[in-house]
FIVOTI-453408 format. One record per residue (C-alpha): residue in three letters; x, y, z. Coordinates in pm, whole numbers, plus 50000, padded with zeros to 5 digits. Layout:
<pts>
AlaXYZ/...
</pts>
This chain:
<pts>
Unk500005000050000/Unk501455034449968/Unk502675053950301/Unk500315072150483/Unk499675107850433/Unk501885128050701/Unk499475148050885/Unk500845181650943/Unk498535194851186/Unk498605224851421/Unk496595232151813/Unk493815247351666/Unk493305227751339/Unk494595201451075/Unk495795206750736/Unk497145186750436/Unk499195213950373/Unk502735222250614/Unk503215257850740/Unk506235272450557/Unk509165269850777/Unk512605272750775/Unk514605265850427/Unk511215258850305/Unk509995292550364/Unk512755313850277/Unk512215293049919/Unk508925305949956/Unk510415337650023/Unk512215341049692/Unk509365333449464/Unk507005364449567/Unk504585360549284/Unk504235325049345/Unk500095319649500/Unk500275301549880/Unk499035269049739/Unk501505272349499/Unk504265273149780/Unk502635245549981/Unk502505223149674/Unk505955231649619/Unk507515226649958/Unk505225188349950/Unk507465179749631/Unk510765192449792/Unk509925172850100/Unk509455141349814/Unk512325145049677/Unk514325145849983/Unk512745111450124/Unk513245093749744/Unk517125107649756/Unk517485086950066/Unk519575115750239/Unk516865118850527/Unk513325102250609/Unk510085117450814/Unk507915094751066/Unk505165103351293/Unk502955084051549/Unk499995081851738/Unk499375094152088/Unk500285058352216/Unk502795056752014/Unk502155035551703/Unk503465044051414/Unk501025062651154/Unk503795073650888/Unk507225062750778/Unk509035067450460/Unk509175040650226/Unk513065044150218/Unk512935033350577/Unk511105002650533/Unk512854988650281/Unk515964992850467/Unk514294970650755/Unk513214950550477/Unk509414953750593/Unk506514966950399/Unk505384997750517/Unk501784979950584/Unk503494955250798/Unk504774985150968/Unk502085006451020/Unk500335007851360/Unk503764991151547/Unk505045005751842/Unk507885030251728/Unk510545020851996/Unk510664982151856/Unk512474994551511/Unk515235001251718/Unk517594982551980/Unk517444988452375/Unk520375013852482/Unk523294998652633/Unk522775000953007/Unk525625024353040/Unk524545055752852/Unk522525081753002/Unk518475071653049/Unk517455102053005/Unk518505100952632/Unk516785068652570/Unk513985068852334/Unk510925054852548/Unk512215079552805/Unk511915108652612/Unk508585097552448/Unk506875095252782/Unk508005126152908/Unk506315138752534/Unk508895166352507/Unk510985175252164/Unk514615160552105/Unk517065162351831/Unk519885137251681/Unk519035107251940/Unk521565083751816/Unk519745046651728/Unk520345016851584/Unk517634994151405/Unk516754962551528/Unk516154932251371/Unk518564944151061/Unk521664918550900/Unk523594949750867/Unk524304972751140/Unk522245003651094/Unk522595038151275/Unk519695064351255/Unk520365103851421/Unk516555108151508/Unk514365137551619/Unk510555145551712/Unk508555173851789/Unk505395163051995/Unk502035178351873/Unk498725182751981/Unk494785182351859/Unk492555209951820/Unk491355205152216/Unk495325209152333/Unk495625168852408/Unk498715152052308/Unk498425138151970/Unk501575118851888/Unk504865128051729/Unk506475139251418/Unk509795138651309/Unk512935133351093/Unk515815106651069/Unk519295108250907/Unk521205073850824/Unk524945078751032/Unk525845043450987/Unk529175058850826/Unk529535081151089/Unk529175058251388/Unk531655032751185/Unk534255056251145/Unk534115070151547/Unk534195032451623/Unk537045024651430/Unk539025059651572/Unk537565042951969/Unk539485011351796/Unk542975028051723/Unk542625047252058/Unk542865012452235/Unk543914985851969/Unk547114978851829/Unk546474987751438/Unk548954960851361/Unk548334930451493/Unk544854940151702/Unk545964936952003/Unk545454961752308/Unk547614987752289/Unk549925002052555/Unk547745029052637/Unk544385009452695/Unk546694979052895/Unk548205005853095/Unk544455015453176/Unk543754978353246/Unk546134968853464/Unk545795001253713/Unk541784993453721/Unk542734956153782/Unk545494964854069/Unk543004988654251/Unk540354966054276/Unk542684937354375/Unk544044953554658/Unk540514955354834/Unk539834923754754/Unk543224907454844/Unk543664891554517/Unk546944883954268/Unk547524894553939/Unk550454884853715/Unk552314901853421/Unk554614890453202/Unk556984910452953/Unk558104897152680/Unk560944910252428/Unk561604892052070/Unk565084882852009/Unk566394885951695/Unk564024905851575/Unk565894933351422/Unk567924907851164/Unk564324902251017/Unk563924938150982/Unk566964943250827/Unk567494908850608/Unk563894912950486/Unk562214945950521/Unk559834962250742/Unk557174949050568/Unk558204917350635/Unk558954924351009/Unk555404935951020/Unk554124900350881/Unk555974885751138/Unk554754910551447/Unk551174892951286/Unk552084858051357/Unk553744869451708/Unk550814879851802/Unk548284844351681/Unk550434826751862/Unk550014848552194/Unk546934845752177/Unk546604812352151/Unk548744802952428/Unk547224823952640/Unk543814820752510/Unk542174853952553/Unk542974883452324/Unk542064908952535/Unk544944896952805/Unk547794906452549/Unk549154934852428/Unk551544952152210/Unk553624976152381/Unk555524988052067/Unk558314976451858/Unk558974940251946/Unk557164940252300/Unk554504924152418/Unk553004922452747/Unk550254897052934/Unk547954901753166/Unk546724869653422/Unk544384875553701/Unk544314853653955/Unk547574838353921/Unk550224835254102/Unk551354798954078/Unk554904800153980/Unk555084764053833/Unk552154779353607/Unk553434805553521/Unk556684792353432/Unk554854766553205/Unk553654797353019/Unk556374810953004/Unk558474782552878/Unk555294771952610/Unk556114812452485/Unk559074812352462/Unk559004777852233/Unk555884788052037/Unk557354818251906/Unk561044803851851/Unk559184780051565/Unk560194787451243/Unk558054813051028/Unk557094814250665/Unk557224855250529/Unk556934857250162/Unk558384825450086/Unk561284831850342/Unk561834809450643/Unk563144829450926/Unk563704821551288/Unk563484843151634/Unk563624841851977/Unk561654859252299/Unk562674860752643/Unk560184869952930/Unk560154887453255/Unk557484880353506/Unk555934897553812/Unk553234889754027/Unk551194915654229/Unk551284920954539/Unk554704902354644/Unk556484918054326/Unk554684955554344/Unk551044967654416/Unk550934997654136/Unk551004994953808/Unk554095012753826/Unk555744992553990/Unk554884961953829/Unk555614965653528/Unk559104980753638/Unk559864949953832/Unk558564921653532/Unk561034949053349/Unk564134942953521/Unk563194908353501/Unk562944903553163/Unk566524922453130/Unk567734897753370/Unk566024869253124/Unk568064882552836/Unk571044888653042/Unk570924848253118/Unk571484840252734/Unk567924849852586/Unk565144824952509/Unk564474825552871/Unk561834835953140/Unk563034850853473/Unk560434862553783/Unk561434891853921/Unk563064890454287/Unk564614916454520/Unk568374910754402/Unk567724918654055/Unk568414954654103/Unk571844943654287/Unk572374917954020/Unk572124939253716/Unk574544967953906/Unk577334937253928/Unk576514923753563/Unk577864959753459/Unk580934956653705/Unk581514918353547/Unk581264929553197/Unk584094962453268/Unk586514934053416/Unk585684911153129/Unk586794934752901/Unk590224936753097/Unk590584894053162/Unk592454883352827/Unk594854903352918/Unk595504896953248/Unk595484859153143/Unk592794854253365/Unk590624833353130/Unk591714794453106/Unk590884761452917/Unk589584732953125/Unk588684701352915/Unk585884674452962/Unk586594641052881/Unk584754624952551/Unk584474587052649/Unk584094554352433/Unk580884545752619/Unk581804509852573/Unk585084507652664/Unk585654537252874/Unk588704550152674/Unk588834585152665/Unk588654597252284/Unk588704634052283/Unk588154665352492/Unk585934689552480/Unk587434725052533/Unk585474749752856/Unk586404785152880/Unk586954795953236/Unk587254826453396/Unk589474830053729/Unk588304863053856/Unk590724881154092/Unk588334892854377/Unk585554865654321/Unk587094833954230/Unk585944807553916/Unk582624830253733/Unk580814807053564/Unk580464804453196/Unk576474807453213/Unk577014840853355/Unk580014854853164/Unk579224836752804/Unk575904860452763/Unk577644891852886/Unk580624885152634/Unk577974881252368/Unk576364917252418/Unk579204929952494/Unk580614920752119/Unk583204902452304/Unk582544872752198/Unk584534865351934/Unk587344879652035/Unk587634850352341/Unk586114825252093/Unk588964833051854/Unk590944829552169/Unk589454799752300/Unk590874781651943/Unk594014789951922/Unk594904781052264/Unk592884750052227/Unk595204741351905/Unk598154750552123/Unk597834725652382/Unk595974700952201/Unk599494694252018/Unk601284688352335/Unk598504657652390/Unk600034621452289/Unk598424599152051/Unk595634609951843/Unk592594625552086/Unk590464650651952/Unk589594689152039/Unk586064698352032/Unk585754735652022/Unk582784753752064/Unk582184778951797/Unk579234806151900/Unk576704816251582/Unk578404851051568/Unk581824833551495/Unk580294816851252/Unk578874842551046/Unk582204860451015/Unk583794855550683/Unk586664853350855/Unk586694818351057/Unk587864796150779/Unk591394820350788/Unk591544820751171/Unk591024779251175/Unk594004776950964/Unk596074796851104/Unk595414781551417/Unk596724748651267/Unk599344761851082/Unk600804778351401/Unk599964751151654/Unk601024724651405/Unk597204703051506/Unk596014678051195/Unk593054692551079/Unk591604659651134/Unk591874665151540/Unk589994694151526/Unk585894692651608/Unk584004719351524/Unk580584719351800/Unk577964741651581/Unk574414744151680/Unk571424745751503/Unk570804785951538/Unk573974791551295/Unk570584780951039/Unk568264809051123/Unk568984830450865/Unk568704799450653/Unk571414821450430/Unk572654811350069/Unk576194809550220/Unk575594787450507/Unk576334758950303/Unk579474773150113/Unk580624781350497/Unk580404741450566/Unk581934736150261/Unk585294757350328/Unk585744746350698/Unk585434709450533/Unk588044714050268/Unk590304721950586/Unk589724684750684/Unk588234699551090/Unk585074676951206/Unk581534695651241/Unk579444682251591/Unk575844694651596/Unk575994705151951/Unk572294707752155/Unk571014686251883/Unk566974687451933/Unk566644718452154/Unk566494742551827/Unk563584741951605/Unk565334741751323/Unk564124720950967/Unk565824684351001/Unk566404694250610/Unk569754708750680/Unk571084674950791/Unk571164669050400/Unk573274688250325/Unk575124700850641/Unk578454677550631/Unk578384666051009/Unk580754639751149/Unk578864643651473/Unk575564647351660/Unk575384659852049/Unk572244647752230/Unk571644675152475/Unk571534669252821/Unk567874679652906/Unk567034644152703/Unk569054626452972/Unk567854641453254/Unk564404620253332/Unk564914596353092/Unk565124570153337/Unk562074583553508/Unk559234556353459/Unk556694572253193/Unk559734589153046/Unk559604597252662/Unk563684608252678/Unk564144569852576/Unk562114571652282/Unk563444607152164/Unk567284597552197/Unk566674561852022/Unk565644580451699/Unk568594605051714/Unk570614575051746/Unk568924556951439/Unk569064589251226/Unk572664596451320/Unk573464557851218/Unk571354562250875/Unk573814594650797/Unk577124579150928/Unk577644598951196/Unk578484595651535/Unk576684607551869/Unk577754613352199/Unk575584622452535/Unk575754649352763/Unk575114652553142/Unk575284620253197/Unk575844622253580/Unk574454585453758/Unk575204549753614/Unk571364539653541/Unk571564567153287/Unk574644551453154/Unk573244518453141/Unk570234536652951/Unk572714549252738/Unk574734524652626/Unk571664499252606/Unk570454526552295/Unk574154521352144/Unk575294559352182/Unk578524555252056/Unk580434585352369/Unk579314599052646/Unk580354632152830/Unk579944637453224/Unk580434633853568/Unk579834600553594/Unk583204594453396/Unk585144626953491/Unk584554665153570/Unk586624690053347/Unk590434689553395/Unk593114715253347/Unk595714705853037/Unk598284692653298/Unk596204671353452/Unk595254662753111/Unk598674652853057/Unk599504635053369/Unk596264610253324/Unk597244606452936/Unk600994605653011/Unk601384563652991/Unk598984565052720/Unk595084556152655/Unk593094570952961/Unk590504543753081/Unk587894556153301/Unk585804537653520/Unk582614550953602/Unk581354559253934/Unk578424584954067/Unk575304575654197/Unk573304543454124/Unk570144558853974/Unk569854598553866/Unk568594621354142/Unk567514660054152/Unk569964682954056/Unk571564699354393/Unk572814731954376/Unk575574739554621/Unk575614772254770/Unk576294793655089/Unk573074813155146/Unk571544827655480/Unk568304821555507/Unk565644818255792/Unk563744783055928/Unk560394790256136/Unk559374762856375/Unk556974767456620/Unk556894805556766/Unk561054801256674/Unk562734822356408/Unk566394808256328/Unk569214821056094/Unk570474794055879/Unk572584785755630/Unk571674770055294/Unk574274746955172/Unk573114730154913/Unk569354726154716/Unk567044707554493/Unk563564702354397/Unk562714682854644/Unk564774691654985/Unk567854708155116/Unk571144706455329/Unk570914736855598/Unk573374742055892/Unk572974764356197/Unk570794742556420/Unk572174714556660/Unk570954681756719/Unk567814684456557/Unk565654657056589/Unk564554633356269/Unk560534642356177/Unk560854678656317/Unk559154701756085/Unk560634736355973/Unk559324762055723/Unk561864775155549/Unk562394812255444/Unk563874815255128/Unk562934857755104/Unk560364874454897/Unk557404857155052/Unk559074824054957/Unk557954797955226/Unk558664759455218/Unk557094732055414/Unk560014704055518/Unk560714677855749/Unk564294665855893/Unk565244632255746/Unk568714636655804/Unk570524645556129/Unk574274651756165/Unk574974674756463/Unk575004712456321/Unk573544700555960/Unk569874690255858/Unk568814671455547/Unk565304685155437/Unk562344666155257/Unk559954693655082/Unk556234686855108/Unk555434706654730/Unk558364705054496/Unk559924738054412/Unk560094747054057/Unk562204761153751/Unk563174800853853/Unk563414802653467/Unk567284812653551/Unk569034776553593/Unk567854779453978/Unk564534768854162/Unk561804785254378/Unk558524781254547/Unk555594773354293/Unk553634795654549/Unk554374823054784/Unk552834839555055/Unk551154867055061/Unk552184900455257/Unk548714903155382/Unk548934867655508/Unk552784880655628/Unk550864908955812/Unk548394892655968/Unk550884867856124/Unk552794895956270/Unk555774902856014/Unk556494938655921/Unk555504940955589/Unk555554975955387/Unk553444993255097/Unk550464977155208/Unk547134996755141/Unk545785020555384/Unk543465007255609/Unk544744972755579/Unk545804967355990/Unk542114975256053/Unk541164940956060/Unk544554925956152/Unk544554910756480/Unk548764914556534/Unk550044949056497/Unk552864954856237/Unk556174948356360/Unk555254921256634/Unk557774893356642/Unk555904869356754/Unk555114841056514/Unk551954813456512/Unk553344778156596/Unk553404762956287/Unk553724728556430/Unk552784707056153/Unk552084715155740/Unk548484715355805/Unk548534744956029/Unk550814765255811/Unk548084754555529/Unk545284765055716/Unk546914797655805/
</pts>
């Protein structure tokens, strides 16, 4: 049917014709000879025109409401007849307001109160395509002065309301990848910490820094570096499985968000799942490239309670991470501030120790593992340092690398291995460890000879340990590199074999005499359940099928040996056979010829212990006791400090920074206690170990231990006031639990 007729009457009468406002009468204006109908008629077809050119549309209802006009423009947009639409409620052609705006600007509001309004933003209901209408409405009346109904106008602002949603997008989205952006997670994270802190609750953050990043850039492009920033971010996301927890900070940062978590051995697992999802390799225009990331973590409130704060600390973390080596996560703890002041000192005397012959060669033994005869050696670099004795090469190695110092001592480190290595008697082998920077020089076949040349070392003595990150530029010239350190006649070892995630495709090509199983395959593989077996069976089976040999790390107990030889690994490397020597040792065991070695450690593999001198503090009962830690693992400890303790007696242990371990004495001897955990502790992320869970400085207050920088108000409901030194008996686990 055709639209109805829009009524355009006034308080005293109705008419078919509209009064001659606005635009509409200053048209009316202009055309002074023109006859009032004339105008009226005119003003009718201008009004026409208007609704058919779809730029605005007219609507009026009833005095309940209903609907007694609407443009035909209209109704075809909600894809409704304008019969079917005639006599309906006007509010239902558009959606209920989100309960956050203002009520007073909601349509049924301002239709009951029957007064006029202008531009109400709405959008259509019951539409496939989201449709915005600005709206307005003049109430009128009958000739008696009662309400009548409404009339009014609509404009379509769809492309309006799209383009203010997408600027409200780029305001708090990432325009890249589509993640939050560091304004809008800045924004979340203060909201999250202030309503936290009422309600006692944890929130973690993690900061996370792409390694290697900048080669892309500058190998490939930007626009290529931009891909990549893309598939960074999928792969967040689906680790962590909730967009709206990540962000991109800028550049190559990222940073998560996790309420409600402060489980260490959780967030570790994260970490660690990051860090190997995003060191796969990626696919950019047909180029295969590879990275890294590294992540620092803090928890709130043990590691900060403002945002501030936080992030600072999961900062200095994650610059501790990538001070450990990169590819690794680190949680932030007190000392990092302390550490990161004497990485700076370490690096200045590093700079000085060449020269002060303070850097040394000791070599590890490379065993037959069937008949114990000692084949070759693998070279260590050492550092003696004058005021704090042997550094070791897990802390040094990275600073050397950022420092650009590593190939000066890697250069170093081959020569002098040449040197001595031609002292040695009978035909054992030098394995060398040559870093990825090394490698890329154009240089290193011309230093490998001349190390030969001078030391007077058969090429043939010489082993080459490579691992698989000298392929993540997956350069044209890698291979011509093999091929030139081959036509020396030097051995190539794939060292870390398996820990990279590098295309097995290279081993085509790559001329390897050698493959190194790495030791974190060893470790657990006698564990029942254990797929290390499995893994290190096929290594052994592809390394037979290519003609090369293999030797094991880390082998440290003799059921790992027995493992080990049972899967016909042709050497073996480790404590169970021999820790590294000095060369004159070296030469006093190899003096009367072949070195045999029988092996001897423990009969079945065991946690790692890490021995140390570190005071800590052991709570039992109300009783707070300085300790010494001597020596730890995952699942108990060597402390020293209390006498004559007897077996069963339960201590918590104090490790700092809320760190609290349940144990029991299993061992007594005099002034020393051996200590069973009750929970395991867990990968720091950092080579060392700490408590999956800590405790929080509420829980700290309430037992009576000063604790700072809580929030105001706190003590109200704390029984204890701060600073009180007495503590609650914790007698047995259950109690501390309960706590």
């Amino acid at each position: 049917m055709a639209a109805r007729k829009f009524s355009w009457g006034t308080n005293s009468e109705k008419s078919a014709e509209p009064p001659a406002r606005g635009l509409l009468g200053k048209l009316g204006q202009r055309q002074p000879t023109a006859s009032p109908a004339a105008t009226s008629k005119d003003a009718l077809l201008l009004l026409q025109n208007f609704e058919e050119s779809g730029r605005g549309w007219f609507w009026s209802t009833d005095a309940e409401g209903r609907i007694t006009y609407l443009s035909q423009s209209v109704c075809q947009r909600l894809g409704k007849s304008c019969d079917e639409l005639a006599g309906k409620d006007f509010v239902e052609l558009f959606l209920k307001p989100d309960s956050s705006e203002d009520r007073q600007r909601t349509l049924p509001w301002v239709l009951m109160r029957q007064s006029k309004f202008d531009d109400l933003a709405l959008q259509a209901s019951e539409t496939e395509e989201e449709i915005w209408w600005a709206v307005s409405g003049r109430p009128y009346h009958n000739a008696n002065g009662e309400f009548a109904g409404y009339r009014g106008s609509g404009t379509d602002i769809t492309e309006q309301r799209r383009a203010s949603k997408d600027n409200d997008r780029l305001a708090t989205y990432d325009a890249l990848t589509g993640l939050l952006n560091r304004h809008r997670m800045a924004k979340l994270l203060e909201s999250t910490l202030s309503a936290f802190q009422l309600q006692k609750r944890a929130c973690a953050i993690m900061l996370i820094d792409l390694d290697r990043f900048k080669q892309v850039n500058d190998t490939l492009g930007h626009p290529a570096g931009d891909a990549l920033l893309k598939q960074v971010a999928d792969r967040l996301i689906k680790v962590v499985g909730d967009k709206e927890k990540v962000s991109r900070l800028g550049g190559d940062e990222f940073q998560i968000i996790l309420q409600d978590e402060e489980d260490r051995g959780n967030l570790g697992d994260m970490a660690d799942k990051i860090i190997r999802s995003l060191s796969h390799p990626y696919s950019i225009d047909g180029s295969r490239c590879i990275i890294g990331a590294s992540v620092g973590i803090a928890v709130s409130p043990f590691d900060g309670q403002s945002s501030e704060e936080l992030v600072r600390n999961a900062d200095l973390a994650l610059y501790a991470a990538k001070g450990s080596g990169r590819g690794r996560f680190r949680f932030y703890s007190s000392d990092l501030l302390q550490a990161a002041e004497d990485r700076r000192v370490l690096e200045e005397d590093l700079r000085d120790a060449l020269a002060r012959d303070e850097i040394w060669l000791a070599y590890q033994p490379v065993v037959n593992a069937q008949t114990n005869i000692v084949t070759g050696f693998e070279a260590l670099m050492r550092w003696n340092h004058p005021e704090r004795g042997n550094i070791s090469p897990a802390l040094f190695i990275p600073i050397a690398e950022d420092a650009n110092m590593i190939g000066e001592l890697g250069e170093w480190a081959l020569r002098k291995a040449c040197e001595q290595a031609a002292t040695w008697p009978g035909k054992m082998k030098v394995a060398v460890n040559v870093s990825p920077i090394q490698f890329a020089k154009d240089t290193l076949p011309k230093v490998i000879k001349d190390a030969l040349a001078v030391s007077g070392l058969p090429p043939e003595r010489l082993e080459l340990e490579i691992t698989e990150s000298v392929f993540l530029q997956d350069s044209d010239d890698t291979d011509s590199k093999f091929q030139l350190l081959k036509d020396i006649g030097v051995r190539l070892a794939l060292d870390d074999f398996g820990t990279g995630y590098s295309s097995l495709g290279y081993l085509k090509t790559a001329p390897f005499d050698k493959i190194k199983i790495d030791q974190s395959f060893v470790r657990g593989a006698t564990e029942p359940g254990s797929r290390n077996g499995a893994i290190i069976s096929a290594i052994v089976a592809l390394a037979d099928a290519l003609g090369m040999e293999t030797t094991a790390e880390g082998i440290e107990s003799l059921d790992q040996l027995d493992l080990i030889r049972d899967l016909q690994v042709s050497h073996v490397q480790g404590y169970v056979y021999s820790q590294p020597v000095s060369n004159e040792q070296l030469l006093a065991k190899c003096e009367a010829g072949d070195w045999e070695i029988t092996p001897a450690g423990p009969a079945v593999q065991r946690g790692d212990r890490m021995t140390m001198y570190r005071k800590i503090g052991a709570i039992h009962e109300n009783h707070y006791y300085n300790i010494v830690l001597r020596n730890l693992s995952v699942t108990g400890a060597l402390i020293e400090g209390i006498v004559d303790v007897p077996l069963g007696t339960k201590f918590v242990l104090d490790f700092g920074d809320g760190q609290l371990a349940i144990s029991t004495v299993v061992r007594s001897m005099g002034s020393q206690q051996g200590l069973e955990f009750e929970e395991r502790l867990v990968n720091d992320g950092n080579g060392g170990l700490c408590t999956s869970r800590r405790v929080s400085p509420y829980m700290m207050a309430a037992a009576g231990m000063p604790i700072s920088n809580l929030p105001p108000g706190y003590y109200d409901d704390v029984e204890k006031p701060v600073g009180s030194k007495a503590l609650p008996a914790f007698s047995t686990a259950a109690d501390w639990k309960a706590a």
